[in-house]
N, C-alpha and C positions, 0 to 999 in steps of 0.2 A: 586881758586877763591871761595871766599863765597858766600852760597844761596844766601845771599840778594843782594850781586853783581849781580848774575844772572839776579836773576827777576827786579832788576835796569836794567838791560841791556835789558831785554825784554820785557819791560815796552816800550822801546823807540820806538820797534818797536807795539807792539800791541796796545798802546793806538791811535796810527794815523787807524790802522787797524778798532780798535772799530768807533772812530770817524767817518769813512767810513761807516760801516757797519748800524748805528745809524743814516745817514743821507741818507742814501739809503732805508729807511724805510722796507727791507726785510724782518727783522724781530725784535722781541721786543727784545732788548737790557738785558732783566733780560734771554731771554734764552742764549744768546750768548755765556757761559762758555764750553758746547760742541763741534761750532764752533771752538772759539779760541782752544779748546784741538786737535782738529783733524787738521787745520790748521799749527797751529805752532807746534806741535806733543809733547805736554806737559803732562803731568799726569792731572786728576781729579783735584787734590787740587790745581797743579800749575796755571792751567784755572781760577778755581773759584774765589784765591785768586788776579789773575791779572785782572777779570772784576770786582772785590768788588773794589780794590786799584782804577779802572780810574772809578766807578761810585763816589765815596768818594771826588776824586780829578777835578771830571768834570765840577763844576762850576766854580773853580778856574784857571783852565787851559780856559775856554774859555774867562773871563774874562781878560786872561795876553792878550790872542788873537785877543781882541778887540781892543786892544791899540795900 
Protein backbone atom coordinates (compact mmCIF):
# COMPACT_ATOMS: atom_id res chain seq x y z
CA UNK A 1 0.00 0.00 0.00
CA UNK A 2 1.22 3.55 -0.86
CA UNK A 3 1.82 6.35 1.74
CA UNK A 4 -0.79 8.33 0.42
CA UNK A 5 -3.06 5.17 0.64
CA UNK A 6 -2.18 5.19 4.26
CA UNK A 7 -2.82 8.62 5.21
CA UNK A 8 -6.25 8.28 2.90
CA UNK A 9 -6.92 5.60 5.28
CA UNK A 10 -6.08 7.51 8.26
CA UNK A 11 -7.48 10.46 7.45
CA UNK A 12 -10.92 8.65 7.88
CA UNK A 13 -10.29 7.93 11.05
CA UNK A 14 -8.51 11.09 12.55
CA UNK A 15 -10.47 13.68 10.98
CA UNK A 16 -13.81 12.56 12.98
CA UNK A 17 -11.17 12.26 16.02
CA UNK A 18 -9.98 16.07 15.32
CA UNK A 19 -13.67 17.01 14.79
CA UNK A 20 -14.26 15.79 18.33
CA UNK A 21 -11.45 17.04 19.83
CA UNK A 22 -12.25 20.79 18.15
CA UNK A 23 -15.68 20.56 19.54
CA UNK A 24 -14.77 19.58 22.87
CA UNK A 25 -12.94 22.81 23.29
CA UNK A 26 -10.00 20.98 25.31
CA UNK A 27 -7.78 22.33 23.44
CA UNK A 28 -6.68 24.59 20.45
CA UNK A 29 -6.77 22.57 17.47
CA UNK A 30 -3.35 24.28 16.03
CA UNK A 31 -1.75 22.25 19.01
CA UNK A 32 -3.34 18.84 18.29
CA UNK A 33 -0.47 17.31 16.02
CA UNK A 34 1.07 15.84 19.37
CA UNK A 35 -2.17 14.44 20.45
CA UNK A 36 -3.09 12.96 17.22
CA UNK A 37 0.93 11.53 17.08
CA UNK A 38 0.68 9.74 20.50
CA UNK A 39 -2.98 8.77 20.01
CA UNK A 40 -2.80 7.06 16.70
CA UNK A 41 0.90 6.27 17.30
CA UNK A 42 2.13 8.13 14.02
CA UNK A 43 5.54 9.78 13.44
CA UNK A 44 5.92 13.80 13.86
CA UNK A 45 5.51 14.57 10.18
CA UNK A 46 2.70 11.80 9.86
CA UNK A 47 0.68 13.97 12.75
CA UNK A 48 1.45 17.28 11.49
CA UNK A 49 0.67 16.49 7.89
CA UNK A 50 -2.85 14.85 8.90
CA UNK A 51 -3.94 17.96 11.15
CA UNK A 52 -2.68 20.61 8.12
CA UNK A 53 -4.84 18.15 5.52
CA UNK A 54 -8.41 18.33 7.98
CA UNK A 55 -7.48 22.06 8.84
CA UNK A 56 -7.27 22.87 4.74
CA UNK A 57 -10.27 20.50 4.28
CA UNK A 58 -12.56 21.67 7.17
CA UNK A 59 -14.72 24.03 5.68
CA UNK A 60 -15.52 21.94 3.03
CA UNK A 61 -16.28 18.96 4.98
CA UNK A 62 -18.57 20.70 7.16
CA UNK A 63 -20.30 22.41 4.61
CA UNK A 64 -21.06 18.70 2.63
CA UNK A 65 -22.34 18.05 6.66
CA UNK A 66 -24.79 20.51 6.54
CA UNK A 67 -26.82 19.32 3.90
Amino acid sequence: MSKMSEMAMMAEEVFPFLDSLRESGKINVFGAAPVVQEFFDLSKAEARFLVSEWMKTFAERMAANAN
